[in-house]
C-alpha positions in Angstrom: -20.4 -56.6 -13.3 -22.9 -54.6 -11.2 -25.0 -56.6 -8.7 -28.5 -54.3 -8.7 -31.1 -55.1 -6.7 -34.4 -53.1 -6.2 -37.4 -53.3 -3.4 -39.9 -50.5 -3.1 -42.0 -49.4 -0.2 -45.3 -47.5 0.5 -48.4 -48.4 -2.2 -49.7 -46.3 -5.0 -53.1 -46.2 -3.4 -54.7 -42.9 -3.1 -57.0 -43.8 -0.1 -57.6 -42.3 3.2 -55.7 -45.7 4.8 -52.6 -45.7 1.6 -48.8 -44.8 2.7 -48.0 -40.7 1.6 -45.1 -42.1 -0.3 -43.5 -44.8 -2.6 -40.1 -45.5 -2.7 -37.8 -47.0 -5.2 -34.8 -48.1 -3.7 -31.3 -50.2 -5.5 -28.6 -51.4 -3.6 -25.8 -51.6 -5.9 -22.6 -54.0 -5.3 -19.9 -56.0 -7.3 -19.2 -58.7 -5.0 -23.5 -60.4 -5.3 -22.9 -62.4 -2.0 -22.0 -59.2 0.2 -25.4 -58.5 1.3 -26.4 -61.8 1.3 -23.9 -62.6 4.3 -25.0 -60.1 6.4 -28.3 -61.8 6.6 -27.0 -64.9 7.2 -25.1 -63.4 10.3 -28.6 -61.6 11.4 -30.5 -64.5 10.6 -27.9 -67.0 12.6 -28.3 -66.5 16.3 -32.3 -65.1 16.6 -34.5 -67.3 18.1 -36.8 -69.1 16.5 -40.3 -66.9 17.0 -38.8 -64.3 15.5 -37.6 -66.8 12.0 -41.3 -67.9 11.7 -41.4 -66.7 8.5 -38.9 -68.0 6.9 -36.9 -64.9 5.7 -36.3 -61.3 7.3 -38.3 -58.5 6.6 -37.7 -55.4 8.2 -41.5 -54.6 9.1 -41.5 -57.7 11.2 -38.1 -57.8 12.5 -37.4 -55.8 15.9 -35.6 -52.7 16.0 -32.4 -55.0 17.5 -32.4 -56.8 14.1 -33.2 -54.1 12.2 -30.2 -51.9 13.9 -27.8 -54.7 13.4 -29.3 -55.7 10.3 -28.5 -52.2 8.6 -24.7 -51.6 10.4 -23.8 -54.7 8.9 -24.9 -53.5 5.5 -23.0 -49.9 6.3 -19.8 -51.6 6.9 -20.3 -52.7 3.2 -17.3 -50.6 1.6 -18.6 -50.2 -2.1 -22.4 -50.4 -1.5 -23.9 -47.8 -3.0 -27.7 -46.4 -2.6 -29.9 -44.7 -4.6 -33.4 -44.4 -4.0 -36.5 -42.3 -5.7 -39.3 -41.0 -3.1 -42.8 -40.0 -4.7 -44.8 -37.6 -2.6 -48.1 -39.1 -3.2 -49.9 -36.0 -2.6 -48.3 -34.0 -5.2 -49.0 -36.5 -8.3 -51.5 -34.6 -10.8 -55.2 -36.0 -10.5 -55.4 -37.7 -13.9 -52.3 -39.7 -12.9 -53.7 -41.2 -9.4 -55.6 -43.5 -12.1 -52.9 -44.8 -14.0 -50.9 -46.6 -11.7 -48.7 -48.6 -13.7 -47.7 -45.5 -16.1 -46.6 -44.2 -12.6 -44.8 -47.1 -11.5 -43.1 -47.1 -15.0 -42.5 -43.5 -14.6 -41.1 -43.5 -11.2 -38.4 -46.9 -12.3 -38.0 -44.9 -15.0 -36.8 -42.1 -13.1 -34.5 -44.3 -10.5 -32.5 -45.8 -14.2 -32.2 -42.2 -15.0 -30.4 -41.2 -11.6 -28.4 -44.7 -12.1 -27.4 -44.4 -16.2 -26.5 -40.3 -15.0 -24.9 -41.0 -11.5 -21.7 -42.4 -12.4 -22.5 -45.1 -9.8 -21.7 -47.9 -12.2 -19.4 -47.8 -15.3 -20.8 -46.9 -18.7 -20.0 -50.2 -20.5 -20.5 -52.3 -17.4 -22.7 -55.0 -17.6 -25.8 -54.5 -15.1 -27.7 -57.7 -13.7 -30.7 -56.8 -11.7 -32.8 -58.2 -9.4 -36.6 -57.5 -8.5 -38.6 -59.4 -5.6 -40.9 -60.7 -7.4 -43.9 -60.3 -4.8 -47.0 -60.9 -5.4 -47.7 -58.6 -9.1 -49.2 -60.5 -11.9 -47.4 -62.2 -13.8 -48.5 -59.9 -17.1 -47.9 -57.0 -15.3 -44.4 -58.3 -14.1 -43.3 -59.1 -18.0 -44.4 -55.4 -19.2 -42.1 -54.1 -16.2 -38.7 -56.1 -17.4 -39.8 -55.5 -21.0 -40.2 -52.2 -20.3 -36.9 -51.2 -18.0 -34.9 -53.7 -20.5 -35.7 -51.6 -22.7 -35.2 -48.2 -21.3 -31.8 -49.4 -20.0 -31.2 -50.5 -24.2 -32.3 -46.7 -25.1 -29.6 -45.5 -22.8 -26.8 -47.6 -24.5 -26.9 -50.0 -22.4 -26.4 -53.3 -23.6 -25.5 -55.7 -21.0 -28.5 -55.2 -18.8 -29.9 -58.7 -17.5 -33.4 -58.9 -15.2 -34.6 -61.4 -12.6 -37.3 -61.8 -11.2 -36.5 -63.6 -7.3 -38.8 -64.1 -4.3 -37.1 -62.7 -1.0 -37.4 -65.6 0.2 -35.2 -67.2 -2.0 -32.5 -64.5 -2.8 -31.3 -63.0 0.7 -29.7 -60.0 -0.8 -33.6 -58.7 -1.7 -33.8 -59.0 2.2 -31.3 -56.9 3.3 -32.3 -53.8 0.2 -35.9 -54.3 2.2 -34.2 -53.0 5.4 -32.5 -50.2 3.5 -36.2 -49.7 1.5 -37.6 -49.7 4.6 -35.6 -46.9 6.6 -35.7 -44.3 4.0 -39.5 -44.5 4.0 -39.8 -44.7 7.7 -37.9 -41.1 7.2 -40.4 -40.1 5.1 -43.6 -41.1 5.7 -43.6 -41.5 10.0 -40.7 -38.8 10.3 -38.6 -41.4 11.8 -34.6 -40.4 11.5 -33.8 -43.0 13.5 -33.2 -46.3 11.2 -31.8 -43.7 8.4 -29.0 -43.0 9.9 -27.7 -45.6 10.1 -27.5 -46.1 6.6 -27.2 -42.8 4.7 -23.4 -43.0 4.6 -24.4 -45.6 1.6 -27.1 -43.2 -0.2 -25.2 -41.3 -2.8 -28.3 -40.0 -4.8 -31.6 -39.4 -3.0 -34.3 -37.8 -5.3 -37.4 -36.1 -4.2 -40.3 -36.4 -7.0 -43.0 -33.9 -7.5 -41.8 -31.8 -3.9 
């Protein structure tokens, strides 16, 4: 079975003060307690002002934790990353107004990459996981009803969502360092945090250039 999990970064504001981009980013891995390890051996020895919150996130953390945080998940052998980056600035007027069809659109988009990729197995059954964060509850149901679907339309039978809180399910931690590097790249033109992972990011695709 594939072990999916999926964070997302930037907003879908269109505001002077909203992020340039909006990622979609899966970490995908057999073994489900891999990346949940690796924050138990970040989370182990920092002191406790910096584990006031109760779980990692990597726009709190320091840049120690964050550069330990994301070596550990590079020494991960069958990780794989893909990730879909929307450049905000190129989405067509009448769009900026439908956010969810462009939330839709954009998962849409990262399942496309993933059924086409060969990153998992055609008949292997796909379990993932979305933090859960603070969307409506409506709005959460039409996003599982909508990418079960989408994954069904594909052929894909075995496809299982859950909805976690971070806080909760480590794993959603560590994909919000990853999530949180490749956006860094993008929207503050900061190569720094990226490479440290992008040994890991076998498809990486660029919407509306």
């Amino acid at each position: 079975m594939a072990h999916i999990f999926l964070d997302e970064s930037g907003d879908l504001g269109f505001k002077k003060s909203s992020s340039k981009w909006f990622i979609f980013t899966i970490a995908i891995i057999s073994d489900s307690r891999s990346l949940e390890r690796v924050v138990k051996k970040i989370w182990r020895p920092l002191k406790k002002k910096h584990k006031r919150l109760g779980e990692l996130h990597a726009y709190h953390a320091d840049d120690i934790t964050r550069t330990r945080m994301l070596q550990k998940i590079n020494e991960l052998d069958d990780l794989k990353v893909l990730c879909v980056v929307l450049n905000k600035e190129k989405v067509y007027i009448d769009l900026r107004n439908q956010k969810n069809y462009l939330y839709n659109y954009t998962a849409n988009v990262l399942l496309d990459r993933l059924h086409s990729s060969g990153a998992i197995k055609d008949d292997e059954p796909i379990h993932l996981f979305i933090d859960r964060k603070d969307t409506k509850k409506k709005l959460r149901e039409n996003f599982t009803s909508y990418l079960t679907s989408e994954m069904a339309n594909r052929g894909r039978k075995h496809f299982i969502v859950a909805l976690h809180t971070s806080h909760d399910n480590k794993s959603l931690q560590a994909v919000d360092f990853i999530s949180w590097a490749i956006f860094r790249k993008y929207e503050m033109g900061d190569y720094e945090f990226y490479e440290l992972i992008k040994n890991r990011i076998t498809d990486e695709r660029l919407l509306f250039p």
